[in-house]
N, C-alpha and C positions, 0 to 999 in steps of 0.2 A: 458861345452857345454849344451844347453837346450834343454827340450824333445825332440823329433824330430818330433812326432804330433804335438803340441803344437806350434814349429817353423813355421811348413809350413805355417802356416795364412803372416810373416811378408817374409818371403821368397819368396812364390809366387806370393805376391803382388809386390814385388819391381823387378823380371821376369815380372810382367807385366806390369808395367810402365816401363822398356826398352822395352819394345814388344816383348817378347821370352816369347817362353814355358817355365813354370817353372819347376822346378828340380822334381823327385819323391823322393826323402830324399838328405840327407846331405851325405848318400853312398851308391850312385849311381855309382862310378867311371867314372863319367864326369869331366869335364874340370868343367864345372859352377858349379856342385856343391862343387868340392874343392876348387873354389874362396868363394861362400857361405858360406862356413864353415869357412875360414880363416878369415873373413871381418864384420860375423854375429855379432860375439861380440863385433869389432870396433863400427859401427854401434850404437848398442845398446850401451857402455860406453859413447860415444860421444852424444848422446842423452841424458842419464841420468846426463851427469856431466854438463850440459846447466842448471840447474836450481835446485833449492831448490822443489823437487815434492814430494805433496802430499804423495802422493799412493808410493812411497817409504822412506818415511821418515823414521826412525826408532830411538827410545827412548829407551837407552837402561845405563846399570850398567857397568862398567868396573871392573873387579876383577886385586888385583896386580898380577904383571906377573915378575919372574925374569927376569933378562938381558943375553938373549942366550951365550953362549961360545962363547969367545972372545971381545964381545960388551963391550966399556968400558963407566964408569960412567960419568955424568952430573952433575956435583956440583950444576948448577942452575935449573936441571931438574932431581931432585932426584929421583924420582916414575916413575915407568916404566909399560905399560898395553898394554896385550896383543887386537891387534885388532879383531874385528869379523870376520868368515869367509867370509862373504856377503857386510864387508864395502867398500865403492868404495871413497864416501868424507866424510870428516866430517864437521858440518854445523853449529853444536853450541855445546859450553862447557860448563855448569850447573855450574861452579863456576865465581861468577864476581871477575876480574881482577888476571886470574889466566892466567899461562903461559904456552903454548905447544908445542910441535914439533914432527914432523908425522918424523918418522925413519924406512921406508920400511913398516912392519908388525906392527911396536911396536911402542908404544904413551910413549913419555917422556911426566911430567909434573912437577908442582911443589906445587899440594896439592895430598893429601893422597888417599886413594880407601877407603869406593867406591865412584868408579867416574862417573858422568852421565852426557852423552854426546849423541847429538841427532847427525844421520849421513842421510847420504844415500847410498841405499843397492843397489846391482847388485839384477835384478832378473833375474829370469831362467823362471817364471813359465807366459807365454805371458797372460791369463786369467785374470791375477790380472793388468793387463795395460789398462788404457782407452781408447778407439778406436782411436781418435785425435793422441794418442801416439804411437798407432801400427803404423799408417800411418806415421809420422815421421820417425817413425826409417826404416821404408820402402821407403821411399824417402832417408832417407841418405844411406840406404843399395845401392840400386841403383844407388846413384851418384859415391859414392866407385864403383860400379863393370861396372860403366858404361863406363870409357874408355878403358876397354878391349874387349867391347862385343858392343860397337855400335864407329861407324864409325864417322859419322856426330857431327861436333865438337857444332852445335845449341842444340841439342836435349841433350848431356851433358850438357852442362848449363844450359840449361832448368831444368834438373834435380836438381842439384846444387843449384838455383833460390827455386823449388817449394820444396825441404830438409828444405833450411833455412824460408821459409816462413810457410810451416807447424807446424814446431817446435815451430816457435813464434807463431801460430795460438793455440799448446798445450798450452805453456804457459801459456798463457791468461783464457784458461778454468781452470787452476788448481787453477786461483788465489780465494781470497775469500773463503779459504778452512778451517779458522780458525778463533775464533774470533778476534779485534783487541788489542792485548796487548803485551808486551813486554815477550821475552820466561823468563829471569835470573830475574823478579818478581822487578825488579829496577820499581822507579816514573817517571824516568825522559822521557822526550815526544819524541816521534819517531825520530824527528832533534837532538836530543842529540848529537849524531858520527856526525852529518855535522860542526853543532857547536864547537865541542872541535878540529875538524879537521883544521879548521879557526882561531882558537884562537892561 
């Protein structure tokens, strides 16, 4: 769960684009705010898993991880690595033509550790979010709790309409966040995956 200062910016704004008062925290023992609190992190997952973002990218090392009690082996996916706590996707794998597969918590592969793999992270902490992206995730907060709490089936949609047009509206800001080159250091030119996918 995330701060609960911190929350009320994305909270009380998505109380206010349905037109209700917003909550005084996440436990208050209303009705809206234990819809808020169940929905908060939908919300926010469904937002971050929409795009490859900047501001949560993360680069990071895998250490090997044994295979928990019971989990049995992979012949073709020998190495096994534990995930981060904060991982939500993963986006790119730092070995070209290497193979993988997301098992719950645990990353099977089939080169050695350490392994470096760029993901993207849940965050907690709303501060480190770009405004464009609070309001997204407050437009789809909204659209989630809006057919419980408003009537008029326009005014949901509406919501729904201005979630997904927000979001593409973040998007677009986050792009040009990097120079233009390839992450895995290969020559071949951006069409490379279109081209071999054709072929």
């Amino acid at each position: 769960m995330p701060d609960p200062i911190a929350t009320s910016t994305i909270v009380t704004q998505a109380f206010r684009l349905m037109e209700k008062a917003p909550i005084s925290s996440f436990g208050d023992d209303s009705e809206e705010a234990e819809a808020a609190a169940e929905q908060y992190e939908v919300a926010m997952d469904l937002c971050l898993e929409a795009c490859d973002w900047s501001f949560a990218s993360v680069l990071a090392h895998l250490p090997a991880s044994a295979l928990p009690e019971g989990a049995a082996e992979d012949a073709d996916l020998p190495y096994s690595y534990k995930l981060p706590g904060d991982f939500l996707m993963m986006q790119e794998l730092d070995e070209p033509g290497a193979r993988w597969r997301r098992d719950r918590d645990l990353l099977r592969a089939n080169v050695a550790a350490p392994l470096r793999v760029r993901y993207t992270a849940r965050i907690t902490d709303e501060t480190a979010l770009p405004a464009i992206f609070r309001t997204a995730v407050a437009y789809q907060l909204a659209a989630l709790l809006a057919p419980r709490w408003i009537a008029t089936r326009t005014k949901v949609a509406d919501l729904q309409t201005m979630a997904a047009q927000t979001l593409r509206q973040a998007m677009a800001r986050d792009r040009g966040q990097a120079s233009p080159a390839r992450y895995d250091g290969r020559d071949e030119p951006f069409d490379y995956w279109d081209e071999m996918a054709v072929r």
